[in-house]
C-alpha positions as CSV (number, residue, x, y, z in Angstrom):
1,X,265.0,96.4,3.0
2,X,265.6,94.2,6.0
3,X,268.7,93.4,7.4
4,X,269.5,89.7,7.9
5,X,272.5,88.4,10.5
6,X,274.5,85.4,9.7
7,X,276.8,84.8,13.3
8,X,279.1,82.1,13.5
9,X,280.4,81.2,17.0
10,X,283.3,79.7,17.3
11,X,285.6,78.3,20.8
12,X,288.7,77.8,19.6
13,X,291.2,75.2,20.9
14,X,293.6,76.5,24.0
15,X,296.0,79.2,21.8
16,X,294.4,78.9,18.8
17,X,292.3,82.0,18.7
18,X,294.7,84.1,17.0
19,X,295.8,81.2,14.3
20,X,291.6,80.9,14.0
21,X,291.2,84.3,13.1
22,X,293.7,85.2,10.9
23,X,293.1,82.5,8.6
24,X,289.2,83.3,9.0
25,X,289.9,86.7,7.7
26,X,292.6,86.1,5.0
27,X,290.8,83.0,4.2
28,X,287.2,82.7,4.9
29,X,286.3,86.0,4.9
30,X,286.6,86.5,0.7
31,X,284.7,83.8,-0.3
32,X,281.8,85.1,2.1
33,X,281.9,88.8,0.8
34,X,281.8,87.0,-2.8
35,X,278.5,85.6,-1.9
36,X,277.1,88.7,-0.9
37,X,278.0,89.0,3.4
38,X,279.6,92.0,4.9
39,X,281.6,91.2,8.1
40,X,280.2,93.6,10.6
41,X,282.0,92.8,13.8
42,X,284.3,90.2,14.7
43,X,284.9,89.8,18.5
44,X,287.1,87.6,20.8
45,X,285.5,86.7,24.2
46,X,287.2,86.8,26.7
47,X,289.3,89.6,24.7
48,X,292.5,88.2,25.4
49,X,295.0,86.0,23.3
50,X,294.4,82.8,25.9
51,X,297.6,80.0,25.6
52,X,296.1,77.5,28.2
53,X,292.3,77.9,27.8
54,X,290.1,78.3,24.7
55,X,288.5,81.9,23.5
56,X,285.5,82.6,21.7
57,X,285.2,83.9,18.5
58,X,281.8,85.4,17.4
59,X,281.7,86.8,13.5
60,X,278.6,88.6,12.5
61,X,277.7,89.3,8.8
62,X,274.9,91.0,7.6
63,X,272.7,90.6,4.4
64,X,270.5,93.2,2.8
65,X,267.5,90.6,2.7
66,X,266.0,87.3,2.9
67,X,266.6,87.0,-0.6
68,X,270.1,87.5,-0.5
69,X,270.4,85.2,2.8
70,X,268.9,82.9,0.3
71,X,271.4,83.3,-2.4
72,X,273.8,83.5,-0.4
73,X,272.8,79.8,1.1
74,X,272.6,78.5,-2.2
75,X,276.1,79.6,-3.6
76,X,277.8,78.1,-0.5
77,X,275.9,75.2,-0.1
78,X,277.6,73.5,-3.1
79,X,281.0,75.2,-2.7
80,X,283.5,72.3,-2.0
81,X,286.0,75.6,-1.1
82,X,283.8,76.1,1.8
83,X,283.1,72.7,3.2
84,X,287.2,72.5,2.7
85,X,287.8,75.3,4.8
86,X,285.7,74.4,7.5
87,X,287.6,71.1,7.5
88,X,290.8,72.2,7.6
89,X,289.7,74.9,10.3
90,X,289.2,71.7,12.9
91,X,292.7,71.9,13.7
92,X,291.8,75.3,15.7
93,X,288.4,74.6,16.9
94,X,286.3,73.2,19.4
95,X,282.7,73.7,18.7
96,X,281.2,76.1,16.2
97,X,277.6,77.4,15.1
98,X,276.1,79.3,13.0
99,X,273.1,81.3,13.7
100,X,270.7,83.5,11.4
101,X,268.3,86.3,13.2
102,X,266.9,89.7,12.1
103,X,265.8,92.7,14.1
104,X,262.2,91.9,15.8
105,X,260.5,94.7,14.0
106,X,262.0,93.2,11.0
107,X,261.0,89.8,11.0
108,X,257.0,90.0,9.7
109,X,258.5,91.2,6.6
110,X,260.8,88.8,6.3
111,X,258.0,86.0,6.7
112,X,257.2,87.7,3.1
113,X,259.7,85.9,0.9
């Protein structure tokens, strides 16, 4: 088994950090688990509520393997749910990215799929 990371870094609009997350976690966060993520940390940088000045927002998931980083791709690719929630997200964010990665001694393996 190798351990795949899905992050998503988000910088919120100037006091929108909290509204961000909130609705990330009551309504993001199902539809991920559904297609197979596990939210392992959720952190807010700096790690303070900021009303004047934007915050960043980094979730990281985690996936058993490439295959399921796979499935998991190819269930959300077609969701309209998750393309809708993204949009509707805009009114809290900034800029946002998502990132996959694995552990170095991982990745040879992972080459394997």
């Amino acid at each position: 088994m190798s351990t795949v990371y899905v992050i998503d870094t988000v910088v919120t609009k100037p006091g929108r950090a909290r509204d961000f997350v909130d609705a990330y976690l009551r309504d993001y966060a199902p539809g991920a688990r559904d297609r197979g993520m596990r939210l392992e940390h959720l952190v807010v940088s700096p790690p303070v509520w900021f009303t004047d000045a934007p915050n960043t927002v980094i979730a990281t998931w985690t996936l058993d393997s490439a295959e399921d980083w796979w499935a998991m791709t190819w269930r959300g690719r077609p969701d309209e749910s998750v393309r809708g929630w993204w949009t509707r997200a805009q009114e809290w964010i900034l800029d946002r990215s998502r990132h996959t990665a694995a552990p170095a001694d991982e990745v040879d393996g992972l080459n394997d799929v």
